[in-house]
Residue, then its C-alpha position, 0 to 999 in steps of 0.5 A: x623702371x617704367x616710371x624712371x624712363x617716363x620721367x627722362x632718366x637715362x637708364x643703363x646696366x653695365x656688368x661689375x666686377x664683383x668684390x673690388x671695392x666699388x662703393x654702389x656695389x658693396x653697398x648693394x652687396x649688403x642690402x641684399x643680404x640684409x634683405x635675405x636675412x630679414x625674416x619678417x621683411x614682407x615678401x610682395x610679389x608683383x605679377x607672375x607671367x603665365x608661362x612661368x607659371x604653367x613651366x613650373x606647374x609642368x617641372x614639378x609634374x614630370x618629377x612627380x610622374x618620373x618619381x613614380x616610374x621609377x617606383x614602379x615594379x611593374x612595366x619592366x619591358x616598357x622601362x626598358x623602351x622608354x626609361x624615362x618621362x622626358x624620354x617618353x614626351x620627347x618622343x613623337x610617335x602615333x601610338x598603335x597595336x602593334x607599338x604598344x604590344x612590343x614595348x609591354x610585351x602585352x601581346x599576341x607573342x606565343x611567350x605572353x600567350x603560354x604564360x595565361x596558358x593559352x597556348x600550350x608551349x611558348x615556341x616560336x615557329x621558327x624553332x630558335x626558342x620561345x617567341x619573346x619581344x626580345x626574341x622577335x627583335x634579337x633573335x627570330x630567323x623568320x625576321x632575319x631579312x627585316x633585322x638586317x635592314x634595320x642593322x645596315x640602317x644602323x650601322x649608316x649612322x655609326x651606332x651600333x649596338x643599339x638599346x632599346x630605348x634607341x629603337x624607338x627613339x632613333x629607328x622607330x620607322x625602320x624598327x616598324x619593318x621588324 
């Protein structure tokens, strides 16, 4: 298309009807389907740009790893914080301790404690049941003045009941106050 502007040709597209007749389109039409169907015609392939290629490489990663997430038997908990890869890369958040604890359930809670039997009971003190991640954020009366913080917060924008994966991605802030 460069050459043809150098050479003075006026070049414009306009938007055709398709199927009506017109003769450089019919004509158009079959020359490519002919080319499609060519299956020795010899395929030239000019310059990809880079970002093209670097979107496709990141495309074809993120189904890989959401394929093998969903795969997964393990991580329970954590799929239901963040149930998918999109999810997870959408979301801007300074990973800590305390984070990382509450959306494995790998933490210093007295169930995940009990159950490598280092403590002898999984009891909250609270005395409402076992000290569970969804206990603490559903349940606990020792977080009862926080819960309801983040419940009035919620309510404001019209959401409620939250899930999990809403916890972070929508209250991650409030949900820190837990």
């Amino acid at each position: 298309m460069t050459s043809l502007e150098r050479a003075n040709w006026n070049i414009e597209l306009s938007w055709v009807k398709v199927h009506v007749g017109i003769v450089g389109n019919e004509l158009a039409d079959r020359l490519a389907r002919d080319a499609a169907s060519d299956n020795d015609a010899k395929i030239v392939f000019h310059r990809l740009p880079l970002r093209t290629l670097i979107s496709k490489i990141e495309e074809e990663t993120q189904l890989k790893w959401q394929n093998e997430w969903e795969e997964c038997v393990k991580a329970g908990i954590t799929k239901k914080f963040i149930p998918t890869v999109h999810d997870r890369q959408k979301l801007k958040i300074d990973i800590n301790p305390i984070l990382s604890a509450m959306v494995t359930g790998h933490g210093k809670t007295r169930a995940y404690l009990h159950r490598f039997k280092i403590l002898d009971n999984a009891n909250c003190p609270c005395g409402n049941g076992d000290q569970s991640i969804d206990h603490l954020i559903y349940q606990c009366s020792i977080l009862h003045t926080q819960r309801e913080i983040l419940k009035s917060n919620i309510i404001k924008s019209g959401n409620r009941p939250v899930k999990k994966h809403e916890l972070i991605s929508k209250y991650l802030k409030l949900f820190y106050c837990l």
